[in-house]
VOPAVO-839718 format. One line per 8 residues: their letters; for each residue x, y, z of C-alpha. Coordinates in steps of 0.2 Angstrom, whole numbers. Example, Ala and Ser with C-alpha at 12.3 -4.5 7.8 and 13.67 -1.06 7.14 Angstrom:
as) 62:-22:39 ~ 68:-5:36
This chain:
xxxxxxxx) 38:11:162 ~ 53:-3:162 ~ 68:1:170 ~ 76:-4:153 ~ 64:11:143 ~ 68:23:159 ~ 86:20:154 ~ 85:22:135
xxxxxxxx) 72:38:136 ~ 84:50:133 ~ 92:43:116 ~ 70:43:115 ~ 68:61:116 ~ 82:65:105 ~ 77:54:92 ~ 60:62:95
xxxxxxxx) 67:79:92 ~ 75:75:76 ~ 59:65:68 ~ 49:80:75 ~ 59:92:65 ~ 59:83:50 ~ 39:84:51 ~ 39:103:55
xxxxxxxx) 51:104:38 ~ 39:96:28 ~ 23:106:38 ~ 32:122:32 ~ 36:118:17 ~ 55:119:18 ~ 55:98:12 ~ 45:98:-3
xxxxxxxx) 31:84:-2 ~ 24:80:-23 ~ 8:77:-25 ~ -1:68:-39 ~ -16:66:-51 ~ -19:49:-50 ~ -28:44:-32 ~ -16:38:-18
xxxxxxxx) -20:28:-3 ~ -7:27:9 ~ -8:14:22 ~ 6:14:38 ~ 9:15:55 ~ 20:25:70 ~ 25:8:77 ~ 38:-5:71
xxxxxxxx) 31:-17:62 ~ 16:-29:69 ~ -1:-18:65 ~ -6:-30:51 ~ -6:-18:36 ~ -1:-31:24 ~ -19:-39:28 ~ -27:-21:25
xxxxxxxx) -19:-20:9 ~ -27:-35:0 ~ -42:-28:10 ~ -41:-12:-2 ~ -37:-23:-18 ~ -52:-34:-15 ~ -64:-17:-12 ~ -55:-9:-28
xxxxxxxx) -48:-20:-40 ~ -68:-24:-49 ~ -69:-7:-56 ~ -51:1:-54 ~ -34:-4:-62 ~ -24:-6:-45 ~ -7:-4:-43 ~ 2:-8:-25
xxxxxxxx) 21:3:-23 ~ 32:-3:-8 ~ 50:-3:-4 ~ 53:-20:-4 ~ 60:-22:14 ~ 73:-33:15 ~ 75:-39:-3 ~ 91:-42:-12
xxxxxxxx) 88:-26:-28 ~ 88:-9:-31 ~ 76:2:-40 ~ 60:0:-48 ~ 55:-17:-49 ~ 37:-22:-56 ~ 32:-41:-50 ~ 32:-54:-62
xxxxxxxx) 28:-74:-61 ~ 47:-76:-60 ~ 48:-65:-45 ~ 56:-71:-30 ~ 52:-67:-11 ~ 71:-60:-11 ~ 69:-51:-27 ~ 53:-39:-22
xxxxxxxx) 51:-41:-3 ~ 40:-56:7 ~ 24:-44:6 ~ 25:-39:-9 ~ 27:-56:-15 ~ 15:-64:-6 ~ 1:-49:-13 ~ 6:-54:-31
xxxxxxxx) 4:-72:-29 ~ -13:-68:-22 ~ -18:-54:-36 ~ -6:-58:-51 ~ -20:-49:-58 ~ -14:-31:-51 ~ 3:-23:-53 ~ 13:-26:-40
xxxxxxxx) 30:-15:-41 ~ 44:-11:-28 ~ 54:7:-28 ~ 65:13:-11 ~ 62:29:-19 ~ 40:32:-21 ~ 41:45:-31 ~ 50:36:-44
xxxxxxxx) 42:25:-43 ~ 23:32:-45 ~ 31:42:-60 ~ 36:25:-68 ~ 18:17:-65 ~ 11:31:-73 ~ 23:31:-90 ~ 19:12:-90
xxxxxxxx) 5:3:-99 ~ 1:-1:-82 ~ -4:17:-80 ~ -15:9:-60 ~ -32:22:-61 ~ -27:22:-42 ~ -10:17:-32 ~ -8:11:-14
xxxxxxxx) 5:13:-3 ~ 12:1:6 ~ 19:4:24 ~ 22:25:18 ~ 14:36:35 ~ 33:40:38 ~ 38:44:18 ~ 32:61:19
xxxxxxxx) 40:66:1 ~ 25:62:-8 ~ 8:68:0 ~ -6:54:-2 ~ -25:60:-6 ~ -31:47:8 ~ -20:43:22 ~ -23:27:34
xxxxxxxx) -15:24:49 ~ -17:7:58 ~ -14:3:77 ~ -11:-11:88 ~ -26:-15:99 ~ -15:-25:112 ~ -2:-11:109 ~ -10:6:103
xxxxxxxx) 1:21:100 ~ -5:30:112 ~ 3:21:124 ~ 18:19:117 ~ 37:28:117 ~ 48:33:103 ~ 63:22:100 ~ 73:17:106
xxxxxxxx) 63:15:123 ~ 47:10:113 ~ 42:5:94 ~ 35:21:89 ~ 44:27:71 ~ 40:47:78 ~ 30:56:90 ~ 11:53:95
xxxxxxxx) 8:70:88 ~ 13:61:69 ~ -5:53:69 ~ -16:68:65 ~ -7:69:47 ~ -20:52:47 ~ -37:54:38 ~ -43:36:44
xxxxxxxx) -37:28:61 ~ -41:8:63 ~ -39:1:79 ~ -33:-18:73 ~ -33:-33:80 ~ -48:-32:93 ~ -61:-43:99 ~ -74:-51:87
xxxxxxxx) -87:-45:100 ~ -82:-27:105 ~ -93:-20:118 ~ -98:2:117 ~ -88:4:132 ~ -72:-1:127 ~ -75:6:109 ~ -78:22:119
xxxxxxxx) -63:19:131 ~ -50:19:115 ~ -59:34:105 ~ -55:43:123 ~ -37:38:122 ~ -35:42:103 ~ -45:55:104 ~ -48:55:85
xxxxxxxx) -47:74:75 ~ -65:82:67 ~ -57:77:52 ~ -53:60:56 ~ -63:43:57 ~ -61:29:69 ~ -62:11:66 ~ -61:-6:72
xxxxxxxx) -57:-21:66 ~ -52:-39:69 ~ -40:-54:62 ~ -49:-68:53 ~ -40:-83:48 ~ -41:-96:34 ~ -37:-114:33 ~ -23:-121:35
xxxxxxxx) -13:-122:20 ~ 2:-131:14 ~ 15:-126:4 ~ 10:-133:-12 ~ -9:-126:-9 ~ -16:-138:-2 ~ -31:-135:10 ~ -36:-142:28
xxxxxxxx) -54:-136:35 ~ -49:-129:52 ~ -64:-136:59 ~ -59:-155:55 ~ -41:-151:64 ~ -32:-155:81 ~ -16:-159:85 ~ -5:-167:101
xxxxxxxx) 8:-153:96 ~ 12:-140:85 ~ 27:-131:82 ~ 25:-113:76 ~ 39:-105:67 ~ 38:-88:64 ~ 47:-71:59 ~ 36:-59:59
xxxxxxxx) 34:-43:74 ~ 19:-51:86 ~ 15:-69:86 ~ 4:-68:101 ~ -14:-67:90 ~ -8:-82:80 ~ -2:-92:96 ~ -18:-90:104
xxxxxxxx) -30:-96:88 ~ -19:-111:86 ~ -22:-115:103 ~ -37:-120:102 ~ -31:-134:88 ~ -18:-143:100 ~ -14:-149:119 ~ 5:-145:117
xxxxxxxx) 13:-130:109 ~ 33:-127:105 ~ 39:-111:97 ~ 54:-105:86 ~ 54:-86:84 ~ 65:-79:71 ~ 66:-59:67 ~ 54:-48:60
xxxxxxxx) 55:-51:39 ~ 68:-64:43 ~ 76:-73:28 ~ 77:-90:29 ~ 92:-101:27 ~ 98:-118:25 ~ 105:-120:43 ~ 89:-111:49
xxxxxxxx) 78:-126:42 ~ 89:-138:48 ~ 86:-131:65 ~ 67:-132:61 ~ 67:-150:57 ~ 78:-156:71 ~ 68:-146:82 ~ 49:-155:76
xxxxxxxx) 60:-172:75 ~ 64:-173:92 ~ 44:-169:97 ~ 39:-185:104 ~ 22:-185:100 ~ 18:-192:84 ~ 1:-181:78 ~ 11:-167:76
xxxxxxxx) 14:-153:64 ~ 23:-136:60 ~ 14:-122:57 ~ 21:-104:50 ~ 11:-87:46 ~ 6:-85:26 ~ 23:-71:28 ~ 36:-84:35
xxxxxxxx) 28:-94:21 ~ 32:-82:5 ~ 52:-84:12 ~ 49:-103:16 ~ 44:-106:-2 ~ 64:-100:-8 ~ 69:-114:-22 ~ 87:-116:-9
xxxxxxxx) 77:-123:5 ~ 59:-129:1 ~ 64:-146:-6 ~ 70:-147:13 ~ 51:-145:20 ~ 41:-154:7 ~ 41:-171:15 ~ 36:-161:33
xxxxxxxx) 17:-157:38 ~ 22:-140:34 ~ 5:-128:36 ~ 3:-108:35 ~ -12:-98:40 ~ -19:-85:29 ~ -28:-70:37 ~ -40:-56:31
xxxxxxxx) -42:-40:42 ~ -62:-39:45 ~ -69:-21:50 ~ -83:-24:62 ~ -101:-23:54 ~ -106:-5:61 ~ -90:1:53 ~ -89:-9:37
xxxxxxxx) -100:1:25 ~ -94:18:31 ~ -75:15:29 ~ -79:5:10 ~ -88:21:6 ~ -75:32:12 ~ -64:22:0 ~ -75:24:-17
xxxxxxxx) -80:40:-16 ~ -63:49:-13 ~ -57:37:-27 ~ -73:39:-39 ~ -70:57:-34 ~ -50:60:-40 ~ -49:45:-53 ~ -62:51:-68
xxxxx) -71:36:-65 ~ -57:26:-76 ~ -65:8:-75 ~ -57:-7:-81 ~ -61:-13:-97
């Protein structure tokens, strides 16, 4: 432990207390959790951003939206609004939330709404003519006031829970104990090539409930893509210098891909779900200005992008090489068909087999 963490453990184990409370209240039934008929996957984690849920997500939308009507509920961090918002093609980044505009601009083919209160929210998809034959959660493990049918809780490879303290000494949002409310646990982030011994070092360090499953998975990345859409083959690319501009919890997957496509890197690192400003993309220009090298080029995560792409400060970047990099979470083969499986059948199970028409 850090001498800075030893000093903040106690305001740790008080906010432990308190979060652990909260859970009892809601184990004994004092805080009412509602559930519902439609199927609800919730998808979330004990740490502070960073875990890549976003990217498991679009995974579920992909698996689902074929034969289900979809629907996607988050709060909208950060955004400007209130209430129960459903995304539209004159949403705005600032309106709904980056995440939630970057799925719609992905899927404008599912609903995508936004609701600080999840029970509102579910109600109001359900009286809709939306009416999702299933609805996932966004970032929801901690809102215990509605009580999913699936529940899956992702963790950091580099940073798994289990290692981790409450805040304000670590980043987790409540106690280790928290995660055996989890009926699927996926280790993200690892290794392409994960070897039986480290998969069996984690499971021994989770050490996963009977009633829970394990699973590993990994990042993969797309082209690089501009602004406008534009595509680059990653295989065709290097560059003397990139500058990365980010403003998202862990850069540190992302810095070591991109190393491999330049021999000189600079970084500007901005806050998690940061909102950009004018001043902020004047600091980004002066900065890849004064880069002496001439192949050179600024690259930000699909996230940073969604915020980038605000109508005050995108005329700004336009005439810049200006490139952001999609990724998709990949579960590892030997996991693949048993976690898509897990998926349909509680779905097919609780949803009456609605199918699109």
């Amino acid at each position: 432990m850090k001498f800075f963490q030893f000093i903040l453990l106690p305001f740790s184990l008080v906010y432990a207390f308190a979060t652990a409370i909260r859970n009892k209240l809601f184990d004994w039934n004092i805080m009412k959790q509602r559930s519902f008929t439609t199927p609800i996957i919730s998808v979330g984690n004990l740490s502070v951003g960073g875990t890549g849920k976003t990217p498991y997500v679009e995974y579920l939308i992909n698996l689902l939206k074929d034969e289900y009507k979809v629907a996607i509920l988050s709060r909208g961090y950060k955004r400007i609004t209130k209430g129960f918002i459903i995304a539209s093609d004159k949403s705005s980044s600032s309106e709904i939330g980056d995440e939630p505009f970057q799925i719609h601009r992905k899927f404008p083919e599912i609903t995508v709404s936004v609701d600080e209160k999840r029970i509102r929210g579910i109600k109001k998809l359900q009286n809709t003519t939306h009416n999702p034959d299933v609805i996932i959660l966004d970032d929801a493990f901690q809102h215990r006031y509605v009580k999913p049918g699936l529940s899956i809780l992702l963790t950091d490879y580099h940073n798994l829970y289990t290692n981790d303290f409450p805040l304000p000494s670590g980043r987790l949002r409540e106690c280790r104990a928290g995660a055996r409310r989890a009926d699927i646990i996926i280790v993200t982030k690892s290794s392409k090539v994960l070897s039986p011994i480290v998969r069996k070092d984690i499971k021994e360090k989770i050490k996963p409930k009977n009633h829970q499953e394990l699973f590993f998975s990994y990042i993969k990345y797309g082209n690089f893509t501009s602004l406008t859409g534009e595509e680059l083959k990653a295989e065709k690319i290097f560059y003397s210098s990139i500058l990365l501009v980010t403003g998202i919890a862990n850069t540190y997957p992302l810095e070591e891909y991109l190393g491999r496509f330049c021999d000189d890197m600079e970084i500007i690192k901005f806050p998690d779900h940061h909102s950009y400003t004018e001043k902020d993309v004047l600091k980004i220009i002066e900065t890849f200005e004064n880069i002496a090298r001439k192949n050179k080029v600024i690259v930000t995560t699909e996230k940073d992008a969604m915020r980038l792409i605000h109508p005050d400060i995108i005329n700004h970047l336009i005439p810049l090489p200006v490139y952001y990099i999609p990724i998709k979470s990949e579960l590892h083969k030997q996991n693949k068909g048993k976690f898509n499986n897990l998926i349909l059948d509680y779905v097919r199970k609780n949803s009456g087999n609605y199918k699109v028409h």
